[in-house]
N, C-alpha and C positions, 0 to 999 in steps of 0.2 A: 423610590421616587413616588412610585402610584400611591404607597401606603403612606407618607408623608404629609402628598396633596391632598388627597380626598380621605384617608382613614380606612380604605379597603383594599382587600390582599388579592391580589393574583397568581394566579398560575399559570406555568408555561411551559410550551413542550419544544426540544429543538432537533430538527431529522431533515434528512436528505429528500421525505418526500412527507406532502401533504397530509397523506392518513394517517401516516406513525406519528405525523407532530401534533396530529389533535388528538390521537391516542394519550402521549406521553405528558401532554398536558394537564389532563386529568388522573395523570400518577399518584403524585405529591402533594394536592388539597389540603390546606384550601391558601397552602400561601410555598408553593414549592417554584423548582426547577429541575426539568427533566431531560438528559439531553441524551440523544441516539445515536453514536458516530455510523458512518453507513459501514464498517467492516461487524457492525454489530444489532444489525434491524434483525436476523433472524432470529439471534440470542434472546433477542426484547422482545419479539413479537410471539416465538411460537409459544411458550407456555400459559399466553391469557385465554383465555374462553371465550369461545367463540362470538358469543352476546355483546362481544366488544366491537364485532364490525360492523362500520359503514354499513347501514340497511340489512340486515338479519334484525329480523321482526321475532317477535313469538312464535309465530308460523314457521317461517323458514328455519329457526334452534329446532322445534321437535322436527322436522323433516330428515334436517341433519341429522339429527341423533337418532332417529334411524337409521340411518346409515355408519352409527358408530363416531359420529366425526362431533368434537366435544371442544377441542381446542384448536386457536392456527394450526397447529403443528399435520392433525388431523387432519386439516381441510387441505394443508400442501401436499399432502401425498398420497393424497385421491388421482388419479387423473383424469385431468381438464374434459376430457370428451363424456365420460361418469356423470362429472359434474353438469355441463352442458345438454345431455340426455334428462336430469334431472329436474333445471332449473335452467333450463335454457342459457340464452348471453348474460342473463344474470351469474350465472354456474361457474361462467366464466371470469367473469372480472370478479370473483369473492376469490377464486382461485390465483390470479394477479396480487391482493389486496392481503390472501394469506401470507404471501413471501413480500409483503411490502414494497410490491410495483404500482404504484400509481402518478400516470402523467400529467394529472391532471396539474396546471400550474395556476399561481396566486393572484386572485385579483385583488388588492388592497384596498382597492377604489373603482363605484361603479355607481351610475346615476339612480337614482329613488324609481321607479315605477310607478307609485301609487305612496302617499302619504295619509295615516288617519289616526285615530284613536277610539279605542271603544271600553266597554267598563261594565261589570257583572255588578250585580245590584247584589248587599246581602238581605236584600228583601224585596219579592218580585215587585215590579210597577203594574197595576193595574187598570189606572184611569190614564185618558190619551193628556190630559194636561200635563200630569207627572212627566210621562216621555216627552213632549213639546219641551220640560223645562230641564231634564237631562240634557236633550240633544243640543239646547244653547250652553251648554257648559260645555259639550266635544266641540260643537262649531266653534266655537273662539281658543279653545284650544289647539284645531287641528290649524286652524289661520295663521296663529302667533306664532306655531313651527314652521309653515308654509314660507311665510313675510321672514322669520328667522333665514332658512333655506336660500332666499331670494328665488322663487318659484312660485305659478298659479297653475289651479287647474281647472278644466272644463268639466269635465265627468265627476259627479259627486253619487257616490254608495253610500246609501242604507243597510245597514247590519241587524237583525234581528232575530233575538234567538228564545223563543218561549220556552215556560215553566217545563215543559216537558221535551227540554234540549231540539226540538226543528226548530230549524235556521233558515231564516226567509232572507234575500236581498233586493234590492230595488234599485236604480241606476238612473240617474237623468244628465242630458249631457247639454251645458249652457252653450248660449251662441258665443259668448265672450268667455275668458278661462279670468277667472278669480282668487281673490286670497281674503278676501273679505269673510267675516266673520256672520254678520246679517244675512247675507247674503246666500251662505252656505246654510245658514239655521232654516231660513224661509223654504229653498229645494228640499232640505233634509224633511220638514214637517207637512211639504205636500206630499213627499214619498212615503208618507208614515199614514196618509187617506187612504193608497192603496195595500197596506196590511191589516192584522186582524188585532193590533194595540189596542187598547180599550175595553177589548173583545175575550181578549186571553192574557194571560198573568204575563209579564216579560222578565226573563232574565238578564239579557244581557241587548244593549243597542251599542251599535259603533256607527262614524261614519270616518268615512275616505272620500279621499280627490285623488284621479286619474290623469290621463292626455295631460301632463305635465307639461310646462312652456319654462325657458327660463325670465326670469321676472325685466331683464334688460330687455330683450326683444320684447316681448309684451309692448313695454311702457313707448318703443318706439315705435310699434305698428300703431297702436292708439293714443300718438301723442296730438293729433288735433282732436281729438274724439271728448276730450275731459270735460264736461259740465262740469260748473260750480260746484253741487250734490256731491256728486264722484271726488272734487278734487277736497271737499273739506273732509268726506270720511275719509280719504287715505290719510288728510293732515293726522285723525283724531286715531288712525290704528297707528300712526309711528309714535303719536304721544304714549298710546297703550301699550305697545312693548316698548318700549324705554322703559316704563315704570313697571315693567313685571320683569325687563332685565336686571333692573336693582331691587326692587324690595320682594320679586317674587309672584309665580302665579296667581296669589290669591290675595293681592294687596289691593288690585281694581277692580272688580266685573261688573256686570249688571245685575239693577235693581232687584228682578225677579228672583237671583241665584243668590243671596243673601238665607241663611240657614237654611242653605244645601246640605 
């Protein structure tokens, strides 16, 4: 069906418990099915390497492997208190996850926290207008997901990450919570005076919006509050997604993002 509708293939893993079904998922790439009955998660688990679990970093594989311990099979029959002297409550639950105990249960669905977007340049920006006119291309983008969502937020981040990989962020948090596109660009570009843009090459700028609201209450705490101002640009962001729901993000924007 996924491959029908959109042209891309999936994989998927089916188990009795969380870790082995995103194990077994990445079995059979890039277009399989993989399923684990539970009289058979030992079978399935113990002869991968260890590099397969949930959090064993590079660190933690050579730590192991001094200790001999190369595959699940290895790390199950260690015992737990070994492990826990080792790697502490981490020691432990890798030692769970060896024999494919995990309680952890599914959440299918859970609210956004923070909504944004951000973009590596394949060529640093080095004057603060370049960034001023990046960052209106993330604001109307991060908006038009926002308004998609039916969500606003108060807290908008600045992301910035110079030529030489430090990562600077900047935060400001509006009296009113927003989905506005302008709005977000104008915060986003005073928060860009307190970095060193301009100053140092950029590689990479993002912004996000935080203190997320759902967009119904919004509209009714500030429903006598609408000026004129206010009520024509919400008219002119529904015209703007309508016309990027059908012909696409890049059939309207502003003047200035014209040979972006």
């Amino acid at each position: 069906m996924v491959l029908e509708e959109t042209g891309l293939t999936v994989s998927a893993g089916v188990a009795p418990y969380k870790f082995v079904a995103k194990i077994a998922s990445d079995i059979d790439k890039p277009d399989g099915l993989t399923v684990v009955p539970t009289d058979r998660v030992r079978e399935f688990l113990d002869p991968l390497p260890i590099m397969k679990m949930w959090g064993v970093g590079k660190v933690t594989q050579e730590a192991l492997a001094r200790l001999n311990i190369h595959t699940f099979r290895d790390l199950s029959q260690v015992p737990a208190k070994v492990l826990e002297q080792e790697f502490g409550k981490h020691g432990l639950k890798m030692h769970l996850l060896s024999m494919g105990v995990d309680e952890r249960g599914v959440v299918p669905e859970h609210d956004a926290k923070s909504i944004g977007h951000e973009e590596t340049f394949p060529q640093d920006i080095i004057d603060l207008d370049g960034a001023k006119k990046e960052l209106l291309s993330l604001s109307n983008r991060v908006a038009h997901r926002m308004r998609r969502e039916a969500v606003t937020g108060r807290t908008i981040t600045l992301k910035v990450k110079y030529s030489d990989f430090v990562q600077k962020t900047r935060s400001m948090t509006l009296p009113q919570s927003t989905d506005d596109g302008l709005e977000i660009h104008s915060t986003a570009c005073s928060l860009l005076e307190k970095t060193d843009v301009g100053k140092r090459p950029v590689r990479l700028l993002g912004i996000s919006l935080s203190q997320l609201s759902n967009l119904g209450l919004e509209e009714q705490l500030s429903l006598f509050n609408h000026d004129v101002a206010s009520k024509k640009r919400k008219d002119l962001n529904t015209a703007l997604d309508s016309l990027s729901e059908r012909f696409g993000d890049k059939s309207i924007r502003p003047g200035t993002l014209f040979g972006k």
